[in-house]
C-alpha positions in Angstrom: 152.2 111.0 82.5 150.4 113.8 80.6 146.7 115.0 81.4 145.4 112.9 78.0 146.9 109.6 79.9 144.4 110.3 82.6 141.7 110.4 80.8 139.4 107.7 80.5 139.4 105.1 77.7 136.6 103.7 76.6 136.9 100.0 73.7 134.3 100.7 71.5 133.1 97.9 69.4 131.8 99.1 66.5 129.1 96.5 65.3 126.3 97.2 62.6 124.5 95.1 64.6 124.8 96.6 68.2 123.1 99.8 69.2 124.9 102.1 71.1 123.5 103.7 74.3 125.8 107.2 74.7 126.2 110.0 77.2 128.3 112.6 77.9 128.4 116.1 80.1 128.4 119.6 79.7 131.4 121.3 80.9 131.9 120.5 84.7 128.2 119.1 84.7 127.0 122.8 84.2 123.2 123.1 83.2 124.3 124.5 80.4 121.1 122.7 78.1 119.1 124.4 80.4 118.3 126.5 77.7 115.8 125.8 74.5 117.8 127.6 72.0 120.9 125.9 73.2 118.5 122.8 73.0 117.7 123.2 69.3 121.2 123.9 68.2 122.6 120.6 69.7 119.3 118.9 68.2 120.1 120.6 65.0 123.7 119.3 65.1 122.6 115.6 66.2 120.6 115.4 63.0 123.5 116.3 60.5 125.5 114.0 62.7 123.6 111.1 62.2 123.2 112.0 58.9 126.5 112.3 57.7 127.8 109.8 59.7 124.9 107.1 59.0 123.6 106.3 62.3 119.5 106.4 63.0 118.9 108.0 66.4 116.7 105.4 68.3 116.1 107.6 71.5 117.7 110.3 73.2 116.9 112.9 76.2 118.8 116.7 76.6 118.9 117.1 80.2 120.0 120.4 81.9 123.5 118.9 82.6 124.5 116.0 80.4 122.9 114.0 77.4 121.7 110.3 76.7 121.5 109.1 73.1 120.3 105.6 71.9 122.0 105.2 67.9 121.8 102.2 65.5 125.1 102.3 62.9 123.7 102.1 59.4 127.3 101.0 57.6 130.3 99.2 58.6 132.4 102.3 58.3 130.0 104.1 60.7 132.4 105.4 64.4 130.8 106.5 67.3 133.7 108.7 67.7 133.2 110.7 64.4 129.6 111.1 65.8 130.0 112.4 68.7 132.8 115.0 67.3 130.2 115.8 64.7 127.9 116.4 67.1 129.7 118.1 69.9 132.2 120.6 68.1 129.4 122.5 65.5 127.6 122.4 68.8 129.9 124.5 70.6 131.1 126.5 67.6 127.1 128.0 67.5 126.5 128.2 71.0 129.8 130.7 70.8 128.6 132.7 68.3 125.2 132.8 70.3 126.8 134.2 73.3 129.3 136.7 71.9 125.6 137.8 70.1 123.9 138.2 73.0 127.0 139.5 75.5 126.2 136.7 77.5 128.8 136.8 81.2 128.5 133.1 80.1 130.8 133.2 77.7 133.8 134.3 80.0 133.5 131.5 82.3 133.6 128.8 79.5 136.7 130.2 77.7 139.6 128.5 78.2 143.0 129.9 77.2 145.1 127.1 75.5 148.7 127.1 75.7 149.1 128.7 72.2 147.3 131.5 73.9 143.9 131.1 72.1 140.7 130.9 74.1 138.4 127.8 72.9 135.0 127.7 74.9 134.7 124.4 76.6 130.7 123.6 76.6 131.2 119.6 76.7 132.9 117.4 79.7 136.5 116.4 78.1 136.4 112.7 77.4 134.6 110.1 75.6 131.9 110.0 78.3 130.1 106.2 78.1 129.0 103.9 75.4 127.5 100.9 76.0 126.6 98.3 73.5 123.4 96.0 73.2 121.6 94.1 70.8 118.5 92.0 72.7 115.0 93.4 73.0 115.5 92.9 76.5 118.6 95.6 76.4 116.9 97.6 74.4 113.8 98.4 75.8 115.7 99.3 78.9 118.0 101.3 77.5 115.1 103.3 75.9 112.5 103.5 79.1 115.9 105.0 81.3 116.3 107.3 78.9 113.0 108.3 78.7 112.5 108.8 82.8 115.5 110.4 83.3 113.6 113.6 83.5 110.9 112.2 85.8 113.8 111.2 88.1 115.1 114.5 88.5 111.8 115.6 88.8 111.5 117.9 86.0 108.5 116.5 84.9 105.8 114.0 86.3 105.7 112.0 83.2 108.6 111.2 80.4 106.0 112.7 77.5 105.9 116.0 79.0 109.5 117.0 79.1 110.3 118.7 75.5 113.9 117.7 74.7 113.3 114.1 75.0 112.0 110.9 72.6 109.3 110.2 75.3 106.1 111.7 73.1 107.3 110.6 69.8 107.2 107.0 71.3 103.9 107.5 73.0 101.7 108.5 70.1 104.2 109.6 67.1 104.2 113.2 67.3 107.6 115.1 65.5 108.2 118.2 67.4 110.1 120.6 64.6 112.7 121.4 67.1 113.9 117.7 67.9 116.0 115.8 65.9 114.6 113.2 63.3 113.6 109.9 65.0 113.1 105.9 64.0 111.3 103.3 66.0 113.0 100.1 66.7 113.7 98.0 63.4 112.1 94.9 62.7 115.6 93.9 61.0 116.7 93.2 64.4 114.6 90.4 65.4 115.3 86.8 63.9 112.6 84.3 63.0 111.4 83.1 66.5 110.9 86.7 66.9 113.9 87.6 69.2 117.0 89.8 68.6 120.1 87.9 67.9 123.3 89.4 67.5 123.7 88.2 63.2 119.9 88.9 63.2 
């Protein structure tokens, strides 16, 4: 069995409908978002992702080691899996050039040598990481509040609005921090006429 066999599979179900709730890891859960230039150019590459792709980022939080997004598919040909390479793979093609700028020692411990003999830098967990799909307020608001305390959990913060790479302030009183991707509220579109989310809303 080869090494992709092992790797995880994950049945995505790709609904205009659903949300999806996605996270993945930095290389060998590294804190390697630890960092607020790092920080902007995954935030930078989340926005043309979503952009390109047509997805609306609902809520997300960069923590130091791994990353939660909340996305709403805007068109039937929208994949999660095109998103995430969009988003991961300019990622890590910037954060190289940052560290060959800069001389970082960083950059020798996250080059791998491939078997063709050329070294790619491995900044992301290899995988699909999780994706879990949801469409009731219920799931929803969940989804969003865990997202939002993950950084109060790890203590990196006493309450989700201070920590900076996260959608915690925007929800609390609309501010757009520059350096974080672009943002919408959840869509009215989703609820039916008794005022609850349906799956055909």
């Amino acid at each position: 069995m080869t090494s992709n066999e092992h790797r995880k599979r994950i049945r995505r179900f790709e609904l205009v409908q659903h949300l999806h709730e996605l996270t993945f890891s930095c290389y060998h859960q590294r804190p390697l978002l630890a960092d607020n230039n790092r920080c902007r150019i995954l935030a930078e590459s989340l926005d043309d992702a979503c952009r390109n792709e047509c997805f609306q980022l609902i809520a997300f939080v960069f923590m130091p080691d791994h990353v939660h997004l909340l996305v709403w598919p805007q068109d039937r040909n929208s994949q999660v899996s095109r998103l995430l390479a969009r988003i991961k793979q300019p990622t890590t093609s910037c954060i190289r050039r940052l560290l060959e700028q800069t001389g970082s020692r960083l950059l020798d411990e996250l080059l791998v040598r491939q078997a063709s003999g050329r070294a790619s830098l491995r900044f992301w967990q290899q995988g699909p990481g999780f994706d879990r799909n949801m469409f009731s307020p219920a799931a929803i608001e969940a989804s969003i509040d865990y997202i939002h305390r993950n950084p109060v959990r790890r203590k990196l913060c006493v309450r989700p609005e201070e920590y900076k790479w996260s959608s915690a302030r925007f929800y609390l009183d609309g501010t757009r921090d520059h350096d974080l991707p672009e943002l919408t509220l959840p869509d009215a579109l989703w609820l039916d006429d008794s005022g609850h989310q349906t799956e055909h809303a």
